[in-house]
C-alpha positions as a Markdown table, in Angstrom:
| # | Residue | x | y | z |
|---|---|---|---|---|
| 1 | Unk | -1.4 | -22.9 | 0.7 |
| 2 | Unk | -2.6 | -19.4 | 0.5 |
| 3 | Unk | -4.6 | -18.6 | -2.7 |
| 4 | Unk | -5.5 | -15.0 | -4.0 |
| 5 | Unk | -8.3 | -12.9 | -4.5 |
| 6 | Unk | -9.3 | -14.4 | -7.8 |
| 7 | Unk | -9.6 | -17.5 | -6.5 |
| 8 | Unk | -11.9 | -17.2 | -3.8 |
| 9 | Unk | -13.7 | -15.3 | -5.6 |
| 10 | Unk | -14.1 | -18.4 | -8.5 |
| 11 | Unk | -14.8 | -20.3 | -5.6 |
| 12 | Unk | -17.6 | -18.3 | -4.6 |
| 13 | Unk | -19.5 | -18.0 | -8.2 |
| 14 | Unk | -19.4 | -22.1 | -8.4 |
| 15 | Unk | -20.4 | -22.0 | -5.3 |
| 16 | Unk | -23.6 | -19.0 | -6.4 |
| 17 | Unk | -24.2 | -21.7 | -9.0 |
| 18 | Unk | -24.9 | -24.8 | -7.6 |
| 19 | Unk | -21.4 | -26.0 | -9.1 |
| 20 | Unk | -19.6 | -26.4 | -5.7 |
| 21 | Unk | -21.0 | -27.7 | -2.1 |
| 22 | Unk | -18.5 | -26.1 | 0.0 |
| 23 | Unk | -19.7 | -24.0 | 2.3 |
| 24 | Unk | -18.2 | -20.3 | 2.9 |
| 25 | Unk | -16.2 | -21.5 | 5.9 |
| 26 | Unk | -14.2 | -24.1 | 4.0 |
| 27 | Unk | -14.1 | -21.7 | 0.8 |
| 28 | Unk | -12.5 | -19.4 | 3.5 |
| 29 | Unk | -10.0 | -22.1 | 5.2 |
| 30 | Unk | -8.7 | -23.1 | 1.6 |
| 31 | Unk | -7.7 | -19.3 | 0.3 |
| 32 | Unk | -6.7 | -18.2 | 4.0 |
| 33 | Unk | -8.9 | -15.2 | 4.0 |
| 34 | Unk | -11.5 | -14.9 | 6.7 |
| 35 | Unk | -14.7 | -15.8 | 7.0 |
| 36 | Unk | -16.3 | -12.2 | 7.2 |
| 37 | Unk | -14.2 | -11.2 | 4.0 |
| 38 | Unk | -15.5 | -14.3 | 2.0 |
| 39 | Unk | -18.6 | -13.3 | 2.6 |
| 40 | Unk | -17.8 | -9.5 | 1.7 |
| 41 | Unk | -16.6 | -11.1 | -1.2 |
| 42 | Unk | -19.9 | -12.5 | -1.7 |
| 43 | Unk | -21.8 | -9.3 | -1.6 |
| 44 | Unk | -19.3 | -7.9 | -3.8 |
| 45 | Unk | -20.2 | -10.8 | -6.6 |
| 46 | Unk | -23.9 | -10.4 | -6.2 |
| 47 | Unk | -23.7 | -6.9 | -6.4 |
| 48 | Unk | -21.3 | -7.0 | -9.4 |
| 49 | Unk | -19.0 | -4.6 | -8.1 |
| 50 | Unk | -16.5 | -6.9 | -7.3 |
| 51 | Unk | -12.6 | -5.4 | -8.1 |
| 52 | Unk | -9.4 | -7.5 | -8.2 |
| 53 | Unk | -7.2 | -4.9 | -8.4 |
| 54 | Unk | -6.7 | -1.9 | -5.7 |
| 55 | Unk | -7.9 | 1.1 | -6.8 |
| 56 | Unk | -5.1 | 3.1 | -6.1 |
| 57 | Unk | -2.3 | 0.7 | -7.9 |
| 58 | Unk | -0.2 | 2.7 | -10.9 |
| 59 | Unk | -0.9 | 5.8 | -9.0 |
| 60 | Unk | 1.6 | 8.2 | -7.6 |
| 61 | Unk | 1.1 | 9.0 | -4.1 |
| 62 | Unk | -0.7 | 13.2 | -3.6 |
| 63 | Unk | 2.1 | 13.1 | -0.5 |
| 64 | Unk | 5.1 | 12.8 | -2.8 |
| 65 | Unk | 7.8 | 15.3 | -2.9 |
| 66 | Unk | 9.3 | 16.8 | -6.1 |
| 67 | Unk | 12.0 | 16.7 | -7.5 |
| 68 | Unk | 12.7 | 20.8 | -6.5 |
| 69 | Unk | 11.7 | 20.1 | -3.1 |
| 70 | Unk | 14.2 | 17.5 | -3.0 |
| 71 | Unk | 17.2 | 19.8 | -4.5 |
| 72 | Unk | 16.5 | 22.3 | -2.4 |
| 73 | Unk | 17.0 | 20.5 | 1.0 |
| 74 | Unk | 20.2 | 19.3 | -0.5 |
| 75 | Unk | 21.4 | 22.8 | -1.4 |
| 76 | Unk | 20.6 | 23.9 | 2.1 |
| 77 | Unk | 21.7 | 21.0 | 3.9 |
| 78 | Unk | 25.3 | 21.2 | 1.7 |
| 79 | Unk | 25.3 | 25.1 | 2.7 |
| 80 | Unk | 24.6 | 24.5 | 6.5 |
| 81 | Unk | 26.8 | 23.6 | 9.1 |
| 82 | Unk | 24.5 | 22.0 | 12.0 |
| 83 | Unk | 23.7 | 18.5 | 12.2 |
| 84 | Unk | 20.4 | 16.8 | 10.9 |
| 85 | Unk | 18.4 | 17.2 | 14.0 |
| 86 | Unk | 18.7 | 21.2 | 14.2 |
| 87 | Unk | 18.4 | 21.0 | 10.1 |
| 88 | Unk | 15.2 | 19.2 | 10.7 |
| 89 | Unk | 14.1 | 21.5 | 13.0 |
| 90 | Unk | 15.2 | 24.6 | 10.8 |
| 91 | Unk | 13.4 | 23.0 | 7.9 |
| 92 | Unk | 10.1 | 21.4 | 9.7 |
| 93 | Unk | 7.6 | 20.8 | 6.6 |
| 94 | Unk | 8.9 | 17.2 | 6.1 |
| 95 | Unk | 9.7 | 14.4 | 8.9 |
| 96 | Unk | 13.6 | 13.7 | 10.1 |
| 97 | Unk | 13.5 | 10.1 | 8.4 |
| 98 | Unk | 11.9 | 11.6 | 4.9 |
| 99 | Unk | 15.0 | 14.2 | 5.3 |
| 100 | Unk | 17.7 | 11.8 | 6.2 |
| 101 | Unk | 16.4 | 9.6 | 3.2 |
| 102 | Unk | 16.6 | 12.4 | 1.2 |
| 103 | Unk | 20.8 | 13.3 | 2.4 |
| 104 | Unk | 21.7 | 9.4 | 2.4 |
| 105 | Unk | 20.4 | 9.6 | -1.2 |
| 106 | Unk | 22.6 | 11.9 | -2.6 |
| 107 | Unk | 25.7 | 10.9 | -0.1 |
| 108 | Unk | 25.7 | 13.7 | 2.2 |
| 109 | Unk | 25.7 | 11.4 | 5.4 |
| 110 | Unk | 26.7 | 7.6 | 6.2 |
């Protein structure tokens, strides 16, 4: 049974606190995680810098292409007549599979 992060680290502060005598490698065989992260984990709480959530959740990604980006590969792609590989290699700023997402999106291809 694989527990998550809040867990272990609940585990650990009973275990900071004289609350719990398991030891860090059953703490670690309980959640799943690894020994060497539990006791990362255990800096973390001492330190009190511990986060449960990943810094970069809700966030959108500085790689992402916009919306004009998108509409304009279409446009070209509808005006073209050469398959996706040459259009890829025509238009060479974005990878083949981000372009064919992009055409299988709006229906150009199958």
């Amino acid at each position: 049974m694989k527990y998550d992060k809040k867990d272990a680290v609940s585990l650990i502060k009973k275990k900071l606190a004289n609350e719990s005598f398991l030891t860090y490698q059953e703490i670690a065989q309980i959640t799943g995680y690894h020994p060497k992260y539990i006791l990362r984990l255990k800096k973390e709480v001492l330190n009190n810098t511990i986060q449960l959530e990943h810094g970069n959740k809700n966030k959108i990604p500085v790689n992402r292409m916009s919306r004009e980006e998108e509409m304009k590969i279409v446009n070209l792609y509808k005006r073209s007549n050469c398959s996706i590989r040459k259009f890829c290699q025509f238009y060479h700023s974005r990878s083949y599979s981000c372009i064919y997402n992009i055409l299988k999106k709006h229906g150009l291809i199958d």
